[in-house]
C-alpha positions in Angstrom: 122.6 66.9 184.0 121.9 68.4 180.9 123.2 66.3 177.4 120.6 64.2 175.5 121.5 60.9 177.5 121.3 62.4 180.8 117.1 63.2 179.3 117.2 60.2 178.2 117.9 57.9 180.8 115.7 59.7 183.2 112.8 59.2 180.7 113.1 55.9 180.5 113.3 55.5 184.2 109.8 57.5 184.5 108.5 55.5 181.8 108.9 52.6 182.7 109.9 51.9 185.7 107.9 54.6 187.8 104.5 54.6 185.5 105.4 51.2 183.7 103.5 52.4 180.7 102.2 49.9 178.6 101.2 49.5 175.0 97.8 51.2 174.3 97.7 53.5 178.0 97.9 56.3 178.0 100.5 59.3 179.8 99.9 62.6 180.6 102.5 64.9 181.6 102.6 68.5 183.1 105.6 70.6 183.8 106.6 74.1 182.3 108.1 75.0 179.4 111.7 74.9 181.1 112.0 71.2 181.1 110.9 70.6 177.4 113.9 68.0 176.8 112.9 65.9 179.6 109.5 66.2 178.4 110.5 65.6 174.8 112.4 62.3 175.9 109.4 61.1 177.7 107.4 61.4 174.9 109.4 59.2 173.1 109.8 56.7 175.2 106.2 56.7 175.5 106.4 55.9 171.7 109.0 53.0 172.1 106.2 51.6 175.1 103.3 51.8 172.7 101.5 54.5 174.5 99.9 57.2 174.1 101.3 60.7 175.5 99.8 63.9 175.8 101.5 66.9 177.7 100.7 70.5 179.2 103.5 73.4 179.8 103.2 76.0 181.7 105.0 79.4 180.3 107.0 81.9 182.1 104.3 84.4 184.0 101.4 82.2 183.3 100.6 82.2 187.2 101.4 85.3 188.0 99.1 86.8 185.2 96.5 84.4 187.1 97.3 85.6 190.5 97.0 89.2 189.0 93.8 89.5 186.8 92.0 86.4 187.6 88.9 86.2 189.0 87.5 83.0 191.6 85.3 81.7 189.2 88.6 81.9 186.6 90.4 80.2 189.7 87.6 78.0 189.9 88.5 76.6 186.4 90.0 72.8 185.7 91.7 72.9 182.7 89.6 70.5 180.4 92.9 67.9 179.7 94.3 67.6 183.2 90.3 66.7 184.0 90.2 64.1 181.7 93.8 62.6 182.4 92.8 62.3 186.4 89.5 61.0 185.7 90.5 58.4 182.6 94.2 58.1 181.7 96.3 55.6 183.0 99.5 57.3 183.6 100.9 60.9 184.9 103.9 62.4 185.4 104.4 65.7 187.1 107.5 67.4 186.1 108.0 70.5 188.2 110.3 72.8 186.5 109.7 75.9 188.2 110.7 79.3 186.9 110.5 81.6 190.3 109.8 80.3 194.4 109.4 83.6 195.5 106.5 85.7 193.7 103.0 86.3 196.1 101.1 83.9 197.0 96.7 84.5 195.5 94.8 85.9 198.1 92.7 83.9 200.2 89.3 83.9 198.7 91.1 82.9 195.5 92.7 80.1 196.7 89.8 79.0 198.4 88.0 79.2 195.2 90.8 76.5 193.6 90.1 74.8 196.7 86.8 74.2 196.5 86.6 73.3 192.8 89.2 70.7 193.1 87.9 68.6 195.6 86.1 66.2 193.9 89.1 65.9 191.6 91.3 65.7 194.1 89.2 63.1 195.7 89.6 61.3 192.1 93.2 61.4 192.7 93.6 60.1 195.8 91.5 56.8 194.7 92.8 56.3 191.1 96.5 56.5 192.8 95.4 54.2 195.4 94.7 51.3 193.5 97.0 52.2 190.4 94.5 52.7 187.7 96.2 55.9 187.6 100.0 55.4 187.7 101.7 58.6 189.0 104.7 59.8 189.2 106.4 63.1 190.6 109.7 63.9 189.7 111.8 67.2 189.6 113.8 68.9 186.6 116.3 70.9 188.0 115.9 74.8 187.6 118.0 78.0 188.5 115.1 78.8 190.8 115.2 75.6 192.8 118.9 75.3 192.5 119.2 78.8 194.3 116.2 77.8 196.8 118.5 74.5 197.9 121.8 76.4 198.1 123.4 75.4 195.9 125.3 76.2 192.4 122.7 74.9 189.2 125.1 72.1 188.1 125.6 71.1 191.8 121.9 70.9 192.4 121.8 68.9 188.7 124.1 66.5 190.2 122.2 66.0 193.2 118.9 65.4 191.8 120.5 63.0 189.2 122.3 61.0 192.3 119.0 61.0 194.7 117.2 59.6 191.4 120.3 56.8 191.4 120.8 58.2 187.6 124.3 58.1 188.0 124.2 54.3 188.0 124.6 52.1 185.0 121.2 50.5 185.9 119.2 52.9 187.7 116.2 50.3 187.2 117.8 47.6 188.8 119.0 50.1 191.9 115.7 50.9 192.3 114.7 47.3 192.6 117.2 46.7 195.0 115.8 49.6 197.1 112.5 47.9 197.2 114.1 44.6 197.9 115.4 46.3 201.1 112.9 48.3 201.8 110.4 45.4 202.0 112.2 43.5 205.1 111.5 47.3 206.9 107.7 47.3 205.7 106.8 43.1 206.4 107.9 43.8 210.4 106.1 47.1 210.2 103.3 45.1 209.3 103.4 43.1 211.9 103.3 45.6 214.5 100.5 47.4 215.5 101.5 50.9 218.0 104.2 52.8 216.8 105.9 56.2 218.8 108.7 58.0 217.5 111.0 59.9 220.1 114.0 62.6 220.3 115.1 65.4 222.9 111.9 67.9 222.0 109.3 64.7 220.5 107.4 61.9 222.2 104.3 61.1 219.6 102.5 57.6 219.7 99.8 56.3 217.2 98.3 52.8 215.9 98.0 51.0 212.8 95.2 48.6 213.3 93.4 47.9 209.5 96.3 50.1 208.1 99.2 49.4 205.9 103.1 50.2 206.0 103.9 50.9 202.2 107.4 50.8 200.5 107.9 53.6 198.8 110.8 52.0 196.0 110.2 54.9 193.6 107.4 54.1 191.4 104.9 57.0 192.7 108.0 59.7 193.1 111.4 60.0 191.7 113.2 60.0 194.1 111.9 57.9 196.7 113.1 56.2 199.5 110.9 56.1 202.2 108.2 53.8 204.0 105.0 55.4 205.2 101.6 54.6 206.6 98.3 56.7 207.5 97.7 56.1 211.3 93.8 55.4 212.7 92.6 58.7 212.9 91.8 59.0 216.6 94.9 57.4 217.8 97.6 59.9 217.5 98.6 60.8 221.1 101.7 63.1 222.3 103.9 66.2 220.7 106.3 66.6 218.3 108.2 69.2 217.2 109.4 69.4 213.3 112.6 71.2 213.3 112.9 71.0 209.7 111.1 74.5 207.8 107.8 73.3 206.8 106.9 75.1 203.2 103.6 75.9 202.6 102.6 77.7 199.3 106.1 78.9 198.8 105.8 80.2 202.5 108.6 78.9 205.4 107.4 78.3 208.8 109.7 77.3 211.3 110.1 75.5 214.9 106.5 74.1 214.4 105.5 72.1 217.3 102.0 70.4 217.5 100.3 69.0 220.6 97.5 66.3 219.5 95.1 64.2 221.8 93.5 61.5 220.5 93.9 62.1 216.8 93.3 65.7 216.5 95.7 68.0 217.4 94.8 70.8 219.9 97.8 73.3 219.9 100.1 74.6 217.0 102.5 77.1 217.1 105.6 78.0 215.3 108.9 80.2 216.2 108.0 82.0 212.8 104.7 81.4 210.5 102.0 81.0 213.3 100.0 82.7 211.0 100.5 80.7 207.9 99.3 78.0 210.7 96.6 79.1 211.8 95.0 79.4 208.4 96.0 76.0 207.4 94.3 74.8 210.7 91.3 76.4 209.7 90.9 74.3 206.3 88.5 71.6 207.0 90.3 68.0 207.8 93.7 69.8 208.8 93.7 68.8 212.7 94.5 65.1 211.8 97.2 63.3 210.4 97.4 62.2 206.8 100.5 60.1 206.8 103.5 58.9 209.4 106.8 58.0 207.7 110.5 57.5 207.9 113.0 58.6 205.2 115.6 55.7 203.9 117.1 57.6 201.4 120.9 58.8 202.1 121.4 60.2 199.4 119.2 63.1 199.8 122.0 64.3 202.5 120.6 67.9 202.8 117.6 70.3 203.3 116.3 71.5 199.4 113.1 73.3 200.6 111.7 70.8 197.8 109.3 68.2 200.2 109.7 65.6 197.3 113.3 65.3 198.7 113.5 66.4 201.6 110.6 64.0 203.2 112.9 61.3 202.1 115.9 62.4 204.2 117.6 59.3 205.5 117.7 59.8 209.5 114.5 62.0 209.5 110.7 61.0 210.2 108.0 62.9 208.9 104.1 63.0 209.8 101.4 65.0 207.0 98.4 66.9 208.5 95.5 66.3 206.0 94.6 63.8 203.5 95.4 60.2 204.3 96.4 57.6 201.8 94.1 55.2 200.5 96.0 52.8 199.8 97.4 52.8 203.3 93.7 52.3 204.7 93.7 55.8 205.5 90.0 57.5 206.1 91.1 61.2 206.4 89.7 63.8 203.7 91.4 66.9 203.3 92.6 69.6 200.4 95.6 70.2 202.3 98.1 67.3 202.8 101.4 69.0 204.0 104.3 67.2 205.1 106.4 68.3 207.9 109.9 66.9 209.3 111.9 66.1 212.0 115.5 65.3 212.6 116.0 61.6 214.2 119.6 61.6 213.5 120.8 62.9 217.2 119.5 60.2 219.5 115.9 59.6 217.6 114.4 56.4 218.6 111.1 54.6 216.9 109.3 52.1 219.2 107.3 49.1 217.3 105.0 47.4 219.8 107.2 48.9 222.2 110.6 47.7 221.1 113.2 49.9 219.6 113.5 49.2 216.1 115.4 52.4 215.2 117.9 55.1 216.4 120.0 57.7 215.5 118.6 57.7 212.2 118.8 54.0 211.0 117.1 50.8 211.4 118.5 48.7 214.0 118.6 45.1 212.6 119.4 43.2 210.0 116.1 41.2 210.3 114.6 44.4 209.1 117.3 45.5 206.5 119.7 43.8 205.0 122.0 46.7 204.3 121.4 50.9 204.3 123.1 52.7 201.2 
């Protein structure tokens, strides 16, 4: 993916499709200075729209130099534009582009510094999102260093971000739609459920939905998406469940996590490697509850990136986030940390509604609940 009309097309899908920007609103996007034709054509749709587009770029080493030389009170600092755009714009898009997976992670007291001045921020986020007076979108521009992070050649991992996004369709708009026209027969009977417990050879993890919503997921908050996702009541997660997907935290892999939870907050965590990287998430305030419960519909995503904005939408894989909860799901849960983690349902996984099996081996069982899986 990397002509003009490639740029453009996904432009105009962020634009309007996933943000829907109108005339007069106004777009702000952030990504690095690797993905300045995507960010280019995004401006200029955001012309055609009538909006209004501003835009930040990261440069090669600009972190690092951070990491290096900063201080927490530099660490502390929200850069004055992405204040503004969370607190008063109407649209964002968040174009990672990154140059390098692998450097160091800030020590602690630094990150805890970023931490702490973001929360109110973050907070913002979380409610302007909810109720879409801030109309978000994540999306990817595929990079060498996430192209060799995924395995994979850096015109094969083009390809595969430009098929998960459905950009390799005439219409992608209109496949999109049709997503969330399928989507929405899964979401109505989730809605009319209330206890929900997902199942395979190492999991058995139960939790309710009472004053909660199911939400479908159809692409307009991430490109891609494909998924459908709730935030259980907080106290109501019983069981274990063990996430045999790498969970990636801070550019960090830990591996064979399997958590042991008891009404709502979980009481045991370890990992086969990372227990450490655990234990210090575990010690962030709001991290011992769950966030978010979800299953992945998208089969095009048909392998492991190390990129959670694909690889949570998986088709045949669930996924539960410690942390934040989603406001818009009816979630109560505060947290800086929202960290998604995923297991396999592919190999004899089974997901309960009110006690019926609705799913298993990685699909949805009838067509009362979907009319057809792509």
């Amino acid at each position: 993916m990397n002509s003009p009309d490639d740029y453009g097309k996904y432009a105009h899908l962020l634009v309007n499709y996933c943000v829907s920007l109108q005339a007069g609103e106004r777009l702000f996007v952030s990504s690095t200075t690797l993905a300045e034709p995507l960010v280019t054509a995004i401006y200029r749709e955001a012309l055609k729209a009538g909006g209004h587009c501003e835009f930040s770029l990261a440069t090669r080493g600009q972190e690092e130099a951070l990491r290096d030389y900063g201080s927490p009170d530099q660490f502390a600092y929200l850069p004055t534009l992405y204040s503004k755009a969370i607190n008063e714009f109407e649209a964002y898009i968040n174009v990672m582009a990154p140059f390098d997976l692998r450097q160091p992670a800030p020590a602690p007291e630094l990150q805890a510094a970023r931490r702490e001045a973001s929360r109110r921020l973050h907070q913002t986020y979380f409610a302007r999102t909810a109720d879409r007076r801030l109309k978000r979108s994540m999306c990817i521009f595929p990079t060498p260093a996430l192209a060799a992070e995924a395995g994979m050649a850096e015109q094969e991992y083009a390809d595969f971000v430009f098929r998960a996004c459905k950009l390799d369709q005439d219409d992608p708009r209109a496949a999109w739609l049709g997503v969330r026209e399928r989507q929405q027969a899964v979401v109505d009977h989730l809605n009319s459920c209330t206890s929900f417990r997902y199942v395979n050879d190492r999991s058995d993890i139960s939790f309710t939905t009472r004053g909660r919503s199911w939400i479908n997921s159809d692409g307009q908050t991430n490109m891609p998406s494909g998924e459908v996702y709730t935030s259980p009541e907080e106290d109501s997660v019983n069981g274990t469940i063990y996430f045999d997907y790498p969970a990636i935290r801070n550019g960090e892999e830990v591996r064979g996590v399997t958590l042991e939870v008891k009404d709502g907050e979980i009481q045991r965590w370890t990992a086969d490697s990372g227990q450490t990287i655990l234990d210090e998430t575990f010690a962030i305030p709001g991290t011992r509850r769950f966030g978010e419960a979800a299953i992945g519909t998208n089969y095009d995503i048909d392998r492991f990136t190390k990129q959670i904005l694909f690889d949570e939408k998986i088709g045949g894989t669930v996924h539960m986030a410690i942390g934040q909860s989603y406001a818009q799901a009816g979630g109560k849960n505060e947290s800086a940390v929202h960290w998604d983690m995923i297991a396999n349902m592919r190999a004899g996984g089974k997901v309960y509604a009110d006690d019926k099996l609705i799913y298993e081996d990685g699909r949805f069982l009838t067509d009362r609940l979907v009319a057809k899986q792509t």
